[in-house]
Each structure stands twice: as structure tokens, then as C-alpha cells.
C-alpha positions in Angstrom: 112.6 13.8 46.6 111.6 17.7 46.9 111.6 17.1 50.3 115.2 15.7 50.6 116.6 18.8 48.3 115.2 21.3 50.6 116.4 19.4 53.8 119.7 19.1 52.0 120.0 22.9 51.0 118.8 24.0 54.7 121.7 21.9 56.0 124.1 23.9 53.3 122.9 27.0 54.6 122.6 26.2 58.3 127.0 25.0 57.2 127.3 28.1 55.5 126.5 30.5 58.0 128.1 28.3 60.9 131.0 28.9 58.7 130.6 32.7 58.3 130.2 32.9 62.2 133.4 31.2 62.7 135.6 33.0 59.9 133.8 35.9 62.0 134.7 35.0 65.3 138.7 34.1 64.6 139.1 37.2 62.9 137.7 38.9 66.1 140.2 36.7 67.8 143.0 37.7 65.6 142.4 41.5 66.3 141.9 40.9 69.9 145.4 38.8 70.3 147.1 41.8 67.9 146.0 44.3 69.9 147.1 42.7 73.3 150.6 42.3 71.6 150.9 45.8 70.6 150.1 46.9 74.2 152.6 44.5 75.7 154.9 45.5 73.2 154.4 49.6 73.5 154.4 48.5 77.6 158.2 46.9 77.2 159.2 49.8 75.3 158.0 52.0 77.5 160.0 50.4 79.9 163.1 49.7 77.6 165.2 52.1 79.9 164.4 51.3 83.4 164.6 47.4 82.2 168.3 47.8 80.3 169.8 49.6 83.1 168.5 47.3 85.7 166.3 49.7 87.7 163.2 47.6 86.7 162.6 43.7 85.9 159.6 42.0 84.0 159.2 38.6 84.1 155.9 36.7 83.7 153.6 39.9 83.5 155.4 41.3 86.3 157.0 44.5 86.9 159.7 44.3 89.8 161.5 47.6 90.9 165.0 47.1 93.3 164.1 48.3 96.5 167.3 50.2 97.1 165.9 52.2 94.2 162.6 53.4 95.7 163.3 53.1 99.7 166.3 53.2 102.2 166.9 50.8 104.8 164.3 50.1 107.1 162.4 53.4 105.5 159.1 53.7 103.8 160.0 57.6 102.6 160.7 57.4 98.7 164.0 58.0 97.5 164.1 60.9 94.5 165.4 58.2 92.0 162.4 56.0 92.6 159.8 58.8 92.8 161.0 59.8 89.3 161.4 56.4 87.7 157.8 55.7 89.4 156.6 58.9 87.4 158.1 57.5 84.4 156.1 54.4 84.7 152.7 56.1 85.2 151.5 56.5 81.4 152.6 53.4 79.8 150.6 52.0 82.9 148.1 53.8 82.5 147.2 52.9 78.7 148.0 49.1 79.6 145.6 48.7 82.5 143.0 51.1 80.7 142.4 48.7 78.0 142.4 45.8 80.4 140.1 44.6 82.4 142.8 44.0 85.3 144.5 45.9 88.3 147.7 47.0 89.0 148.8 45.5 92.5 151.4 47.4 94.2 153.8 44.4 96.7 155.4 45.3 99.3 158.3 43.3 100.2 161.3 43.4 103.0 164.2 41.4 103.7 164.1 38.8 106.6 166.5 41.4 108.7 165.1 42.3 111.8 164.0 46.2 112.0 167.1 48.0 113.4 166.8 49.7 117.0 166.1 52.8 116.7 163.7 52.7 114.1 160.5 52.3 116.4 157.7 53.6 113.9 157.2 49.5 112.1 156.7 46.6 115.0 158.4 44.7 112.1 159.2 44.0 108.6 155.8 43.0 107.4 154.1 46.5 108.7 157.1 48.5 107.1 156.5 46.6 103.9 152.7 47.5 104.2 154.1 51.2 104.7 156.0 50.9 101.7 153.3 49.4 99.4 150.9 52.2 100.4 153.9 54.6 99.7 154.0 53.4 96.1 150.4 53.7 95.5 149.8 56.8 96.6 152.7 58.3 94.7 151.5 56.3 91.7 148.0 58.3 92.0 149.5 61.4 92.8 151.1 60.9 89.1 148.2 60.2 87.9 147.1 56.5 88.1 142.9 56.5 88.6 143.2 54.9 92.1 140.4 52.6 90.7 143.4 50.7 89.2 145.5 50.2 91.5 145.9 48.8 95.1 148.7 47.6 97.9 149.4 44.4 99.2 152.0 43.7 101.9 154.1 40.6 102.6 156.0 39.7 105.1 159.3 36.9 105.5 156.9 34.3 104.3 156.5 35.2 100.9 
């Protein structure tokens, strides 16, 4: 019978401290999840101006900026307006990716409009959008971004 007590109040224990462990482990969940809100949260505000006058777009965990604002047609030279708002968006950046284990990736995108004559420096629109996404990166390090944090990606018609 002693034998069946201690079995019993081993199992209690072994329940017990399962228990603990898990009460443990959600509220380590709970923090974790909190925290990841408040930095999503401190990101949108960040970005409350850009996104309510239209200059910048979020949608799904990405941030989309109009390409009039940043470049000119068929140019990979930044435009004053987007070199600014660009600088604006360094910090909040910054603090989100920092506490993160992910990277920013910079997209370059064109329309599907040929490269106008004249314009002889791109073959075509998927080199100038490469251009263009190195443009943004380097401007976004020369604000400050640790290049370990960011990096370009190009695409052409297809995407």
C-alpha cells in the first residue's frame, strides 16, 4: 500500500511541475506575443504619416513606397522627396528588425514599358529595377541601417 502512496504522490509531483512548466512557458508566450505587438504597433505609428498621406502602403508585413515618390521615369537617381521620406523610415526600421531575427529586403520593381530611347545606361526594365533596388539600399545604410539588415532584390515584368 506504501508502495502505491509513493507512486501516487510521485505522479502528483511529476503533474505538478508539468504544470508549473506550462503556466511557465505561456506566460513566456504571452510576453513574447506583447512584445511583438508593441513593435508592430510603434512600427505603424512610426509610419502613421507616410501611410495617411499615401506616400507608403503596408499590407501583410509589407512596406510598399510609390515609385514616382523615390525615382523618375526610367531613372534610378532618388528624387529629394523619397530620400527624405526613406530617412524618415530608417529608425522605426531599425528598432523593428533589431529585435527580429529577420531582414529587410529592398524590391525593385518597373512597369512593363519598354525603356525609352535615349536612355541607353539599363538594357531593360529588369536591370534598371536592380539599379533602383541597390539605390534604396545604399541610401537606407547611408541613413544608418547596419547593412547586415538589409539587402536588394530586383524583378522584372514577371513579377
Amino acid at each position: 500500500m506504501a508502495g502505491v502512496v509513493g507512486i501516487f504522490v510521485l505522479i502528483l509531483v511529476w503533474v505538478l511541475g508539468y504544470q508549473v512548466q506550462l503556466a511557465q512557458s505561456l506566460k513566456e508566450e504571452v510576453s513574447k506575443r506583447q512584445a511583438e505587438e508593441q513593435r508592430r504597433m510603434a512600427l505603424e505609428e512610426a509610419l502613421a504619416d507616410p501611410l495617411a498621406t499615401g506616400r507608403v502602403t503596408l499590407r501583410d508585413g509589407r512596406i510598399g513606397i510609390s515609385g514616382s515618390v523615390l525615382f523618375s521615369l526610367n531613372s534610378d537617381q532618388l528624387q529629394p522627396e523619397g530620400r527624405a521620406l526613406l530617412r524618415t523610415l530608417v529608425g522605426p526600421l531599425r528598432v523593428y528588425l533589431g529585435e527580429r531575427e529577420e531582414l529587410l529586403m529592398v524590391s525593385g520593381f518597373t512597369d512593363d514599358l519598354p525603356i525609352q530611347k535615349g536612355n541607353s545606361r539599363f538594357a531593360d526594365n529588369w536591370e534598371l529595377s536592380a539599379q533602383r533596388a541597390l539605390t534604396v539600399t545604399r541610401a537606407l545604410v547611408e541613413e544608418g541601417m547596419p547593412p547586415t539588415l538589409v539587402f536588394a532584390a530586383a524583378f522584372g515584368a514577371q513579377q
